[in-house]
C-alpha positions in Angstrom: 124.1 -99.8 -27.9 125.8 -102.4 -30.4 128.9 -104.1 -30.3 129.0 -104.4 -34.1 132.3 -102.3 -35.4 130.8 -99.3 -37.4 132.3 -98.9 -40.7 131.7 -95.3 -41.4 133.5 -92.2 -40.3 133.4 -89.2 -40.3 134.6 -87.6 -44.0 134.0 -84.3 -43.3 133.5 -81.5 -40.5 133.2 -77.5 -40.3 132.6 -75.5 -37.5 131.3 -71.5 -37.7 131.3 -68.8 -35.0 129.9 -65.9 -35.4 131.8 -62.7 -35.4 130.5 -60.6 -32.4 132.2 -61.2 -28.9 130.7 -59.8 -25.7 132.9 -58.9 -22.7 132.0 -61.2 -19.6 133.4 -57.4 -17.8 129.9 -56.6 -18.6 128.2 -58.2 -16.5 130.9 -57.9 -13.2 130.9 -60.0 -10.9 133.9 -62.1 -9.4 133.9 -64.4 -13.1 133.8 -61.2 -15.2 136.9 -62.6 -17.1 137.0 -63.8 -20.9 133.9 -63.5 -23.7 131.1 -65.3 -25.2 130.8 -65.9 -28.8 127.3 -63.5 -30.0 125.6 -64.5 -32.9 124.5 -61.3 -35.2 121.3 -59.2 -35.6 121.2 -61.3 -39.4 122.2 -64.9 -37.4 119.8 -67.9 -36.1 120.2 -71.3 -35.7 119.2 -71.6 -39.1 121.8 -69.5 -40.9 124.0 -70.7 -38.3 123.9 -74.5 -39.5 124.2 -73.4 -43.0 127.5 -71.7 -42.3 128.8 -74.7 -40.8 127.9 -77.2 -43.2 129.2 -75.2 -46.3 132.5 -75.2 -44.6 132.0 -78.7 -44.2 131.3 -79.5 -47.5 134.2 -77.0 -48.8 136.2 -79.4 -50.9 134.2 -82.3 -50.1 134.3 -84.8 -53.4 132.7 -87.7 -51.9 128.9 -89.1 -52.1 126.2 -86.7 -52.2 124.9 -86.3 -49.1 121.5 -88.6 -48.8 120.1 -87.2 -45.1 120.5 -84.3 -43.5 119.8 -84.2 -39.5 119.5 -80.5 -37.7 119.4 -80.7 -34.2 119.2 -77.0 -31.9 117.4 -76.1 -28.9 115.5 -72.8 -30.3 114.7 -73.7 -33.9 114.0 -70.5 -35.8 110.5 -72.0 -36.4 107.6 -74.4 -34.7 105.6 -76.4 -36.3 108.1 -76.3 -39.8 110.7 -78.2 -40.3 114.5 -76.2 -40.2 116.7 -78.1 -42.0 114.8 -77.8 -45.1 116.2 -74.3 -45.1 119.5 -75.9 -44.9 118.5 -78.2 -47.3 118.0 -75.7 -50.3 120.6 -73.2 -49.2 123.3 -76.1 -49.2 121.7 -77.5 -52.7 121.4 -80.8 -51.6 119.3 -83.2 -54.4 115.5 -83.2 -53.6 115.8 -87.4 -52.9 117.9 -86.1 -49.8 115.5 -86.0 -46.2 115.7 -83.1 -43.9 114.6 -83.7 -41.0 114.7 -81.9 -37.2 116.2 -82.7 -33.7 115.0 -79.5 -31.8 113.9 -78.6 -29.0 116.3 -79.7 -26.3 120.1 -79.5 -25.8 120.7 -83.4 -26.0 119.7 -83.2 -29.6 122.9 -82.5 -30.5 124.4 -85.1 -29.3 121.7 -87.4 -30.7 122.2 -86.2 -34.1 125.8 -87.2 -34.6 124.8 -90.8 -33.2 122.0 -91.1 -35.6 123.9 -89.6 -38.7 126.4 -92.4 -37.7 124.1 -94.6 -37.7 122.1 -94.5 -40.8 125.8 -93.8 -42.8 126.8 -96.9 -41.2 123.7 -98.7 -43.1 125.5 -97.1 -46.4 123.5 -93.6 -46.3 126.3 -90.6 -46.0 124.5 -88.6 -43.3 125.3 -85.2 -41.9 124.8 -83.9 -38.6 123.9 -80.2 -38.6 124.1 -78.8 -35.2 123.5 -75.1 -34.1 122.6 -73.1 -31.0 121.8 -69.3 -29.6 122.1 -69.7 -25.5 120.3 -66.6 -24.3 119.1 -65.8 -20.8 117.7 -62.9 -18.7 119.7 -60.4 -18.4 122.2 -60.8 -15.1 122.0 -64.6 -15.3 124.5 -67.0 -15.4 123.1 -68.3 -18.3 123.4 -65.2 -20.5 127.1 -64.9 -18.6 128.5 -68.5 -19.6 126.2 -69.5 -22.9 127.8 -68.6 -26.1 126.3 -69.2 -29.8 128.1 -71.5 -32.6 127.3 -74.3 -35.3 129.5 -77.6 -36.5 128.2 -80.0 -39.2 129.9 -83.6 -39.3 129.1 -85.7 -42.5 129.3 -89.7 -42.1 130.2 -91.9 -45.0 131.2 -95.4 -45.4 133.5 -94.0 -48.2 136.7 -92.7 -46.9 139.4 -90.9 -46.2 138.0 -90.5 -42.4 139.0 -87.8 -40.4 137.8 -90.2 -37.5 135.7 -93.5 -37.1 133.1 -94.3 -34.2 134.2 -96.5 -32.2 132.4 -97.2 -29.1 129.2 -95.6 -27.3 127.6 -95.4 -23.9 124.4 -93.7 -22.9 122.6 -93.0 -19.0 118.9 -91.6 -19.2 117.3 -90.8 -15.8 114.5 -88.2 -15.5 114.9 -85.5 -13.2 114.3 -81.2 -13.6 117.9 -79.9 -14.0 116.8 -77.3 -16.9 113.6 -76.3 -18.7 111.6 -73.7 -20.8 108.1 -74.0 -21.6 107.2 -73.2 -24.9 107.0 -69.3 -25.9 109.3 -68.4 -23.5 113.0 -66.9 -24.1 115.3 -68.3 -21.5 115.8 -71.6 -19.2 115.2 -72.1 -15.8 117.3 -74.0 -14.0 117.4 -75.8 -10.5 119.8 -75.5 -7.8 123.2 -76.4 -8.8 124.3 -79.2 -5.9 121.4 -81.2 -7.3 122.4 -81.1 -10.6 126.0 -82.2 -9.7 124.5 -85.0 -7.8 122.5 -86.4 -10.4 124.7 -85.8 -13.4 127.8 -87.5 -12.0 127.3 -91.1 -11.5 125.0 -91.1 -15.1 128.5 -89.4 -17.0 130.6 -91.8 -15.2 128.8 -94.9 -16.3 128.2 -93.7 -19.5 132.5 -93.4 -19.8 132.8 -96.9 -18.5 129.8 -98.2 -20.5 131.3 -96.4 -24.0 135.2 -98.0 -22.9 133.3 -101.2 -22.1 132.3 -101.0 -25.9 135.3 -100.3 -27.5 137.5 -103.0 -24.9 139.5 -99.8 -24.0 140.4 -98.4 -20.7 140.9 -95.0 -19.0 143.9 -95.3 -19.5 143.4 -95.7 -23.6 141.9 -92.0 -23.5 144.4 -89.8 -25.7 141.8 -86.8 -25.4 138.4 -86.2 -23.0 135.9 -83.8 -24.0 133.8 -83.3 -20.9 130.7 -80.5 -21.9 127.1 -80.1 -21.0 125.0 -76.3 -19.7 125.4 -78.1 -15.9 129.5 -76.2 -15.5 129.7 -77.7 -11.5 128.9 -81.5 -12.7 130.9 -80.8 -15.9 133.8 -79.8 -13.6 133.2 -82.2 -11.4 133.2 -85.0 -13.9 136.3 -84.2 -15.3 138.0 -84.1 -12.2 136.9 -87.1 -10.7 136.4 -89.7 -13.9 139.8 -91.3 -13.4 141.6 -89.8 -16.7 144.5 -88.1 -16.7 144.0 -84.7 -16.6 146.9 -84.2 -18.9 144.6 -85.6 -21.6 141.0 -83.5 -20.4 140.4 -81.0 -23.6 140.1 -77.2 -22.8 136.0 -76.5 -23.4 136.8 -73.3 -24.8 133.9 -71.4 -22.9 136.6 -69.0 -21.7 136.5 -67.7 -25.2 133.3 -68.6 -26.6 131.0 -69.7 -23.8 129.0 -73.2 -24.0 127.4 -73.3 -27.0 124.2 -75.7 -25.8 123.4 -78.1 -28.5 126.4 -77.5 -30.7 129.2 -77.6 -28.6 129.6 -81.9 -28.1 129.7 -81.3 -32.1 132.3 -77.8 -32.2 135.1 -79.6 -29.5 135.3 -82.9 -31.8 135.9 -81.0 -34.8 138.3 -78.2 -32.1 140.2 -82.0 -31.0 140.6 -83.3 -34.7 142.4 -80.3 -35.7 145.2 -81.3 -33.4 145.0 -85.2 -32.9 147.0 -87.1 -34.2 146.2 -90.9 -36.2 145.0 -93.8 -34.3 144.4 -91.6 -30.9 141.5 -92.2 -28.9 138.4 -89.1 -28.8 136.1 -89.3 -25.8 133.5 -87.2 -26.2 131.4 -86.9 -22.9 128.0 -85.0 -23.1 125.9 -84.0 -19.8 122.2 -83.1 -21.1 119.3 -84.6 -19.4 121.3 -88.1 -19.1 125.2 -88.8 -20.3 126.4 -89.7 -23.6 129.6 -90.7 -24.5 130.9 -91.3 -27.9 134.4 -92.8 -28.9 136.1 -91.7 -31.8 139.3 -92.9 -33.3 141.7 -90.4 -35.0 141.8 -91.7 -38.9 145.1 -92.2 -40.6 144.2 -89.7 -43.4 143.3 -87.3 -40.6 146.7 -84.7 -41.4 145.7 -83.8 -45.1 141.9 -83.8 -44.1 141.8 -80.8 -41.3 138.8 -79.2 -41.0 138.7 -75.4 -42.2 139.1 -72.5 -40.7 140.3 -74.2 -37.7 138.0 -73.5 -34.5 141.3 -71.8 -32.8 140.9 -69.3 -35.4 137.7 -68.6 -35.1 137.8 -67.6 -30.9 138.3 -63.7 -31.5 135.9 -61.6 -32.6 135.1 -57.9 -32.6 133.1 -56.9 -29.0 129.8 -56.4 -29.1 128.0 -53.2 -27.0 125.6 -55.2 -24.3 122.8 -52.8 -25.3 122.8 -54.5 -28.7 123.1 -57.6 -27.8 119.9 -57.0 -25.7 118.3 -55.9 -28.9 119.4 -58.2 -31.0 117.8 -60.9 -28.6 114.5 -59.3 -28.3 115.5 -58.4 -24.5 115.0 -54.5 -25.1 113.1 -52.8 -27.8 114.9 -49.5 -29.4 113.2 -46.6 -31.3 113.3 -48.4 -35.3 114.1 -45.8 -38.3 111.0 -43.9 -38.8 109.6 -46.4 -42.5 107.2 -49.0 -42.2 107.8 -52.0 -41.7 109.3 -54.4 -44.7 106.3 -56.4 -46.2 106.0 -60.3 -45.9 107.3 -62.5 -48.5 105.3 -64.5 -50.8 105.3 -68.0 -50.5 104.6 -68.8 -54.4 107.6 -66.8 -56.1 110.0 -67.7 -52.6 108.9 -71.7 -54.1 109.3 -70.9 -57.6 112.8 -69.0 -57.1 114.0 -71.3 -54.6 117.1 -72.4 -56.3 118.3 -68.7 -56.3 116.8 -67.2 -53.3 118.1 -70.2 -51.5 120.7 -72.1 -53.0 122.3 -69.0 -54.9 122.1 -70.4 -58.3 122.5 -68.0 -61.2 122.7 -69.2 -65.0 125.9 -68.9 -67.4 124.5 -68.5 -71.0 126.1 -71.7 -73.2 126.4 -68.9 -76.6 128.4 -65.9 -75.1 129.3 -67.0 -71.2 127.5 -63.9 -69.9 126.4 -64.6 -66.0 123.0 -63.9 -64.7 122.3 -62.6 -61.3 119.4 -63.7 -60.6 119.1 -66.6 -63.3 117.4 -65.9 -66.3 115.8 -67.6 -69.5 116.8 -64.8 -72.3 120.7 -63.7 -72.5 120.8 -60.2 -71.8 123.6 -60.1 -74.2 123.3 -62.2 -77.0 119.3 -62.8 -76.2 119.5 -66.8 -76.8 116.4 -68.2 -75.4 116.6 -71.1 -72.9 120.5 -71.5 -73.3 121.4 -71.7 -69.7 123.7 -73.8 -67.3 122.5 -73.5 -63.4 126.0 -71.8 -61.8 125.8 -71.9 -57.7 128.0 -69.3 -56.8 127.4 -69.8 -52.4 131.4 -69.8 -52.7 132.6 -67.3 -54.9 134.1 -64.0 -53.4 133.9 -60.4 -54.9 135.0 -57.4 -55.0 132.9 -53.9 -53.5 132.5 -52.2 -56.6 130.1 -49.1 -54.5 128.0 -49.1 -51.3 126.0 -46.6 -49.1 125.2 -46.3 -45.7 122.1 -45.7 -45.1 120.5 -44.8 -41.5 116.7 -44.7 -42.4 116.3 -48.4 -43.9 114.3 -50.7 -41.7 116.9 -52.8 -39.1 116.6 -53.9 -36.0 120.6 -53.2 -36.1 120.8 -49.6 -38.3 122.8 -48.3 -40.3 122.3 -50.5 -43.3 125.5 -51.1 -45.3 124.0 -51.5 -49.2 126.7 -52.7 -51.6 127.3 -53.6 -55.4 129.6 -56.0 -55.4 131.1 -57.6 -58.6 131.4 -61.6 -58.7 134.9 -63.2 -59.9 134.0 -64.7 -62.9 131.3 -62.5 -63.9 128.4 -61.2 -62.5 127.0 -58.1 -60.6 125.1 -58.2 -57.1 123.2 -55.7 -55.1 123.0 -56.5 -51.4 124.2 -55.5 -48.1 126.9 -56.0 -46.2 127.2 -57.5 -42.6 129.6 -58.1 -39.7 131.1 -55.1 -40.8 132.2 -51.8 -39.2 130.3 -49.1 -41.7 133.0 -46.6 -41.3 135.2 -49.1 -42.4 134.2 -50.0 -45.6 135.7 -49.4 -49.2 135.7 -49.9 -52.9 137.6 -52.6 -53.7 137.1 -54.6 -50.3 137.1 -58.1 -50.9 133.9 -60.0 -50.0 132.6 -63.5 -49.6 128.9 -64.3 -49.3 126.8 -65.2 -46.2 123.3 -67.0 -45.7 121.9 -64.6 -43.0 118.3 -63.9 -42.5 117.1 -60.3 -43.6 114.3 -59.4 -41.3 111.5 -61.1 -39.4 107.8 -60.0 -40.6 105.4 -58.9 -37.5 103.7 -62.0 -38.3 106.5 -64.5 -37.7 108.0 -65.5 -41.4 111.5 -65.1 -41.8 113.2 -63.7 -44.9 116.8 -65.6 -45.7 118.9 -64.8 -48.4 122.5 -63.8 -49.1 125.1 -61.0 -48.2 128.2 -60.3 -48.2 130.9 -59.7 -45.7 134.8 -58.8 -45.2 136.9 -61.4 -46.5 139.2 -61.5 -43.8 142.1 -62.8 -45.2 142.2 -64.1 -48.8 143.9 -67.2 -48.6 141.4 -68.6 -45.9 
């Protein structure tokens, strides 16, 4: 820990849920009461922490981002690195590192202090964080967890929504919760032990982080107390000395506990509601405590994040057998074609701008778009007379679409639409998050990084669709 005042902040943050809620009445039981947020058949961490960052980065006219940090518990892939997938789909220049935090829940929290750190040292940093909490069916994990992504971006160049402050940390070693590799859920041990353990290391990483900033309890304007440990997180909250008054609801009523994300998704939930010069404390239970202190920034009102996360807590129910399904829990009869073949890793590298980034090409003669980008104008057939156009944020308009139940998806029908870009430009793709009997020429759209199918053989397939726009002044 250093005493030194930081003198970045944090310039920009976004937070994405995904659309699907499950019922907690599912599982019954004497908790059957609220939902949990359920990422989609089309959803991983990956295409999770895309969606957050690109709403962080929504209006953002600072500094290009120079490192990128994605932190998760269940990366989509071992042994390669994630957030190079964020990397490309978010554009980011090819000086920029990518680099991964996975493989435990206390990553998240890591990744916000080291994105502070290295923006502190003049590098604006962003902190990517994403998680899908899944566990055997009828446990409390697969009751309580919930899925979600928030990015944070660090800069020395304001206006800050908030600056770091103070920080405290308690490591001890002990088996709370763990999962070998290859398996699909946590175990966890008893809960009184957890409590037992967790407590004291949270409270002396509160006084340790106050201690640092030369604040006291009663300086606390707002305390974020989360962890996947609910008795010592309850128990922490109640018994750290701060006014309860000022304790920040952890919105797992709604959404669950989103592992690795939510530390990240509650700062950015607290900053849409703080007001300048309060004091954030934001107290994380994961194999240890960490507490970080935040300080509400002057420009804070005119720099919100977007959607707000308070807007984000419905979402249309889920059926529990597809949620099964979509987590590999139960395996359902697949439409009767074979399965979609692997895609190359040559034309995925030399396409990677478009099959990535979304980057089409506006000719410089006669303005035509190209979807995807091309060398020769299909209109006025100038040769190599392009401009690189990304077009991740522009909406459209269904111009015709199908349904069709015999295309390969874990999550049938497929919704196949033609959509037609503002500004120019046609695309072919499917829709998601959608209700098929639901949809209709002239629905407005907006465009998703999802992931289209997983090959037998482990290699994911990203690229874009589109989805409702839910209301077009979002």
């Amino acid at each position: 820990m250093s005493s030194t005042p930081s003198t970045a902040g944090i310039v920009a943050a976004g937070a994405y849920l995904p659309a699907h809620r499950l019922p907690r009445s599912t599982f019954g039981g004497p908790k059957a009461t609220g939902t949990r947020a359920v990422a989609g058949h089309d959803e991983d961490t990956t295409s999770l922490g895309v969606e957050a960052a690109r709403r962080a980065l929504t209006g953002y006219s600072g500094p290009p981002v120079g490192q990128l940090l994605f932190a998760t518990s269940v990366p989509a892939y071992a042994d390669k690195t994630n957030a190079t997938t964020v990397h490309a789909a978010l554009g980011l220049p090819v000086t920029c590192p990518a680099d991964d935090m996975v493989g435990a829940v206390r990553g998240g929290v890591a990744a916000i202090r080291a994105a502070a750190r290295a923006a502190d040292g003049g590098t604006p940093s962003m902190a990517v964080v994403a998680d899908i909490r899944t566990g055997l069916p009828g446990s409390a994990d697969e009751r309580t967890g919930g899925d979600g992504a928030a990015a944070l971006l660090f800069s020395t160049e304001g206006p800050f929504l908030a600056e770091p402050v103070g920080q405290g940390s308690a490591t001890a070693e002990f088996l709370d919760r763990w999962r070998v590799p290859g398996e699909l859920h946590s175990r966890v041990w008893e809960e009184r032990f957890g409590e037992t353990a967790y407590v004291p290391l949270a409270e002396a990483a509160l006084a340790d982080a106050l201690k640092s900033a030369d604040a006291g309890l009663q300086d606390v304007d707002h305390l974020i107390v989360t962890g996947t440990h609910p008795r010592a997180v309850a128990t922490t909250a109640r018994t750290c000395g701060v006014d309860p008054a000022r304790l920040v609801d952890d919105r797992s009523a709604a959404l669950g506990v989103t592992g690795a994300a939510h530390p990240a998704l509650l700062l950015i939930d607290v900053l849409e509601r703080a007001r300048p010069g309060e004091l954030i404390a934001l107290l994380v239970l994961a194999d240890g405590a960490d507490c970080l202190l935040f300080r509400a920034g002057r420009d804070l009102p005119a720099h919100r994040p977007l959607p707000p996360v308070a807007a984000q807590l419905d979402g249309t129910p889920v059926a529990y057998e597809d949620f099964l399904v979509w987590r590999g829990m139960l395996r359902r009869e697949p439409p009767r074609r074979p399965d979609p073949d692997r895609p190359a890793a040559p034309p995925a590298l030399r396409s990677a701008d478009w099959k990535f980034g979304f980057t089409a090409s506006r000719c410089q003669e006669c303005g035509t778009r190209h979807l995807p980008p091309a060398r020769v104008c299909l209109r006025c057939h100038a040769v190599d007379r392009m401009t690189a156009e990304t077009l991740a944020e522009v909406r459209g308009t269904v111009t015709t679409f199908a349904v069709d139940h015999l295309a390969f998806s874990i999550a049938p029908p497929v919704v196949a639409a033609v959509v037609d870009l503002d500004g120019g430009g046609r695309l072919q793709c499917q829709l998601t998050d959608c209700d098929p009997d639901a949809v209709g020429v002239g629905d407005r759209v907006e465009l998703t990084f999802r992931r289209l199918y997983t090959t037998t053989d482990g290699v994911h397939n990203y690229f874009w669709k589109a989805r409702p726009l839910r209301n077009e002044e979002d």
